[in-house]
C-alpha positions as CSV (number, residue, x, y, z in Angstrom):
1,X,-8.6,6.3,-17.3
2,X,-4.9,6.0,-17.0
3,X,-3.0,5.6,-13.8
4,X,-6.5,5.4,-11.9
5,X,-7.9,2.1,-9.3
6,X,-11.1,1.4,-9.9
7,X,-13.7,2.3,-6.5
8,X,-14.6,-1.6,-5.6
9,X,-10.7,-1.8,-5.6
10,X,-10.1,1.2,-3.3
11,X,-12.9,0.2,-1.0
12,X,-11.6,-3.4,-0.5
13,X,-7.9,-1.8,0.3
14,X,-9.3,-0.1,2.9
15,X,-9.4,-2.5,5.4
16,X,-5.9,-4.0,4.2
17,X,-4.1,-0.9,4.9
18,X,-5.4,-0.2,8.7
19,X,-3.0,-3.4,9.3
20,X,0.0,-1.8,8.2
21,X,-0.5,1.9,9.6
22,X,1.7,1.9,12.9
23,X,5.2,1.0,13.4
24,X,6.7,-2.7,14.0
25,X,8.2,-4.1,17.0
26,X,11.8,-4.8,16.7
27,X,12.3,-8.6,15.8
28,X,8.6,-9.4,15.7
29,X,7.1,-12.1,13.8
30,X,5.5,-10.5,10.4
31,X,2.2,-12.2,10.9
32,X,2.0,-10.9,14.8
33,X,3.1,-7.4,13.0
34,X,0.3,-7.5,11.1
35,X,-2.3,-8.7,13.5
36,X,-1.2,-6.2,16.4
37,X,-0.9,-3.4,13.6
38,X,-4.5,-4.3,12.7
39,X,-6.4,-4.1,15.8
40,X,-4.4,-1.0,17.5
41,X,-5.5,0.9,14.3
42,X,-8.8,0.1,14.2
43,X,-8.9,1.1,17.6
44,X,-7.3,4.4,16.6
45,X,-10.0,4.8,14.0
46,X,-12.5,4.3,16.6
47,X,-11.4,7.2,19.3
48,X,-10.2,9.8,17.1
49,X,-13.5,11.4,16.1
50,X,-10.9,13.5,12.9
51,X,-9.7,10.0,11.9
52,X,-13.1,8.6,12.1
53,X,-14.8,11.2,9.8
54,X,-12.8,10.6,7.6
55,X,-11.1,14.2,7.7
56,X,-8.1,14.7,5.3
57,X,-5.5,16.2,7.2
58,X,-5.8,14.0,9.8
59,X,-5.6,10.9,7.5
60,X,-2.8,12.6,5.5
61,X,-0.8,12.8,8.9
62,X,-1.8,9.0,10.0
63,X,-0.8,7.7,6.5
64,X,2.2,9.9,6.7
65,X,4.0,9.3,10.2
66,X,2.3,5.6,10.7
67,X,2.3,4.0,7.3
68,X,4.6,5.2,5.0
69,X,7.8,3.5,7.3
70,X,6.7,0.1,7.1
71,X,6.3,0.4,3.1
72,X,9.5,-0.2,0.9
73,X,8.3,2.1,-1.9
74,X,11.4,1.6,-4.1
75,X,10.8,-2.2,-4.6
76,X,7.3,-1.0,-5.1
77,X,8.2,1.6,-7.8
78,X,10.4,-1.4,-9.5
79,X,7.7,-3.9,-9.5
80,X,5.4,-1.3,-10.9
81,X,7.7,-1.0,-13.5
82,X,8.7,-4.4,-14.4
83,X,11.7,-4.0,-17.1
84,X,11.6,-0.6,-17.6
85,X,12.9,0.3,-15.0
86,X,15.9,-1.0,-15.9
87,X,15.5,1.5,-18.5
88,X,15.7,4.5,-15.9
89,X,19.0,6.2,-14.7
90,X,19.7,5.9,-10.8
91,X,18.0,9.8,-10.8
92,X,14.6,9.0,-12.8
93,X,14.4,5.9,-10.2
94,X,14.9,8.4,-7.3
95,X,12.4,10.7,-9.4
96,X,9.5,7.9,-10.2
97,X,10.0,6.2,-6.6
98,X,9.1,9.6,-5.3
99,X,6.1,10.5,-7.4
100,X,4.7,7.1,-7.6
101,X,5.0,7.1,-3.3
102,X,3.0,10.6,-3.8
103,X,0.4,8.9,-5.8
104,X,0.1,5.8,-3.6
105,X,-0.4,7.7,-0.5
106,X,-3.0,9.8,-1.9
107,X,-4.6,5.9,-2.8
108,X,-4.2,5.1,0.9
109,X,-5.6,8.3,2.1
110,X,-9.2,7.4,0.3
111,X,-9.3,4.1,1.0
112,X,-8.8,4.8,4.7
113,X,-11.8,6.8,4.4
114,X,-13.4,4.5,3.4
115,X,-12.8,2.0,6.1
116,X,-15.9,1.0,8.4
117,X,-16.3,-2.0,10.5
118,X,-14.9,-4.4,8.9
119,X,-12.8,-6.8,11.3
120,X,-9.2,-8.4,10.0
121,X,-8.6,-12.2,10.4
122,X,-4.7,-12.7,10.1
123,X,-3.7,-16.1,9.5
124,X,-1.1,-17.8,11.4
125,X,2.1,-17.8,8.9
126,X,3.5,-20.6,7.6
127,X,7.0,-20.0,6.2
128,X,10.8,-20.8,7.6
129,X,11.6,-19.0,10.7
130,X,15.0,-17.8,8.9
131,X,13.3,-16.4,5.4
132,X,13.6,-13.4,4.5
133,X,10.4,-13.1,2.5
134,X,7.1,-13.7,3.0
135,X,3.5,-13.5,2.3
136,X,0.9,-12.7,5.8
137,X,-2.4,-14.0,4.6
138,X,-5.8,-12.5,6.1
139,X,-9.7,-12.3,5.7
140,X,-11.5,-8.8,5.5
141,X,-15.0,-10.0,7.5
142,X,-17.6,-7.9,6.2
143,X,-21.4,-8.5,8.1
144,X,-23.9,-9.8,5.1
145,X,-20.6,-10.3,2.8
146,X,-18.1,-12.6,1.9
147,X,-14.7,-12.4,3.4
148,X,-11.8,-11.0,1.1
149,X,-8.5,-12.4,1.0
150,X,-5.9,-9.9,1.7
151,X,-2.5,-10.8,1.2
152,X,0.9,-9.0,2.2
153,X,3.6,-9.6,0.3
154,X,6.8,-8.5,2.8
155,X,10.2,-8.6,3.1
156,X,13.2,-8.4,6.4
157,X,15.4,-5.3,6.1
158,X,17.8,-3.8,8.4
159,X,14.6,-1.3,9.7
160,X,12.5,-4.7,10.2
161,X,9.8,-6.3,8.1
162,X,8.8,-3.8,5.4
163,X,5.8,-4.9,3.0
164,X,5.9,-4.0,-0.8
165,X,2.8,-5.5,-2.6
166,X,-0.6,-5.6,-0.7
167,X,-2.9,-8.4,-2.8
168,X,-6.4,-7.3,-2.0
169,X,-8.7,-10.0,-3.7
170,X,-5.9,-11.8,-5.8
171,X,-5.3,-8.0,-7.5
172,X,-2.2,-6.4,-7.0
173,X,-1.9,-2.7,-5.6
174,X,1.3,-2.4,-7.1
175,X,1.6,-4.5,-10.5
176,X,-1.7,-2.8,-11.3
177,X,-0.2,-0.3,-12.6
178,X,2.4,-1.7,-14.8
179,X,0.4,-1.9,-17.9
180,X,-0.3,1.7,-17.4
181,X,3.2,2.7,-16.5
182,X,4.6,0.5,-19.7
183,X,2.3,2.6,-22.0
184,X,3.6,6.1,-20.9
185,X,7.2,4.7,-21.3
186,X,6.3,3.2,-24.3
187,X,4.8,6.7,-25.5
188,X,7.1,9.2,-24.1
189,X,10.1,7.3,-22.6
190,X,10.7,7.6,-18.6
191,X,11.0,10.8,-18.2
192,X,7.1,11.2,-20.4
193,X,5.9,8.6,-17.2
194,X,7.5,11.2,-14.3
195,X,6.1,14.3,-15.9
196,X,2.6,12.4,-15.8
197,X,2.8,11.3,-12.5
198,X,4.0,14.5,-11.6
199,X,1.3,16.3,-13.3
200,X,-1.0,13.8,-12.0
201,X,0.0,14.5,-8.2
202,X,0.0,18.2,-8.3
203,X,-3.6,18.1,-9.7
204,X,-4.5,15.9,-6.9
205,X,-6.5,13.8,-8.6
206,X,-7.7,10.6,-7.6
């Protein structure tokens, strides 16, 4: 079904997102971002009783206020579009990176809920001390399961470390939709992809 993530998908991007739901430090190390992130969230999961059951709103508001600033959604949009974007006016970029932020968050929102007891294994990072991108590697530990390889693809901007792919399992969040997105372009130009995005959003479906 078009511009859908499969359920396995979702339910292994649960854990990957608690570790990117509260604000950065100023000048911290990206890897100690995203272990710190991880274990104050799942701690905030734990005592909020809303949070824990998994109550919309309250996940709305938590995806809203702690996730969304540490995402860059417009080199997500891009990726997700691969050379058409290219293809869009400086608007219909404003216009997608907006509606395809709508339909992410609405992706973060379930898999939140879906988040149990899983714990997050960040691994130490191994790049320059003066790049400016980077990949945090972790494991998803799951009792009675093999771990899942969650990968963080992030970049330094003036507002700090900012991640724009999460690789849950070798799949990408974002580039998994670029087939999808290059057939409604391909079908009904740009503007044919932000009317189904739209349309898709104000439906709310999943």
């Amino acid at each position: 079904m078009m511009l859908r993530l499969s359920a396995a998908f979702r339910t292994l991007l649960a854990p990957a997102l608690v570790a990117l739901a509260l604000p950065a430090f100023a000048q911290e190390a990206p890897d100690a971002m995203v272990k710190r992130i991880a274990n104050e969230t799942i701690q905030l999961i734990k005592s909020d009783p809303k949070l824990a059951a998994g109550d919309p709103a309250r996940v709305r508001e938590v995806i809203e206020t702690k996730l969304l600033p540490n995402f860059d959604f417009t080199r997500m949009t891009q990726l997700a579009m691969g050379r058409n974007w290219a293809r869009a006016t400086p608007e219909q970029q404003q216009r997608l990176t907006a509606e395809f932020q709508t339909l992410l968050v609405r992706t973060y929102s379930n898999a939140l809920t879906q988040y149990r007891d899983e714990t997050i294994d960040v691994k130490p990072l191994r790049a320059d001390a003066s790049a400016g991108e980077v990949t945090v590697r972790s494991e998803v530990v799951r009792a009675g399961r093999a771990p899942v390889q969650i990968d963080y693809s992030m970049a330094k901007t003036p507002q700090g470390w900012k991640a724009y792919d999460v690789i849950v399992g070798g799949v990408s969040l974002v580039t998994n939709y670029r087939d999808e997105f290059a057939e409604q372009v391909k079908a009904g130009g740009v503007d044919g992809l932000i009317k189904t995005l739209a349309a898709k959003n104000a439906s709310g479906a999943k």
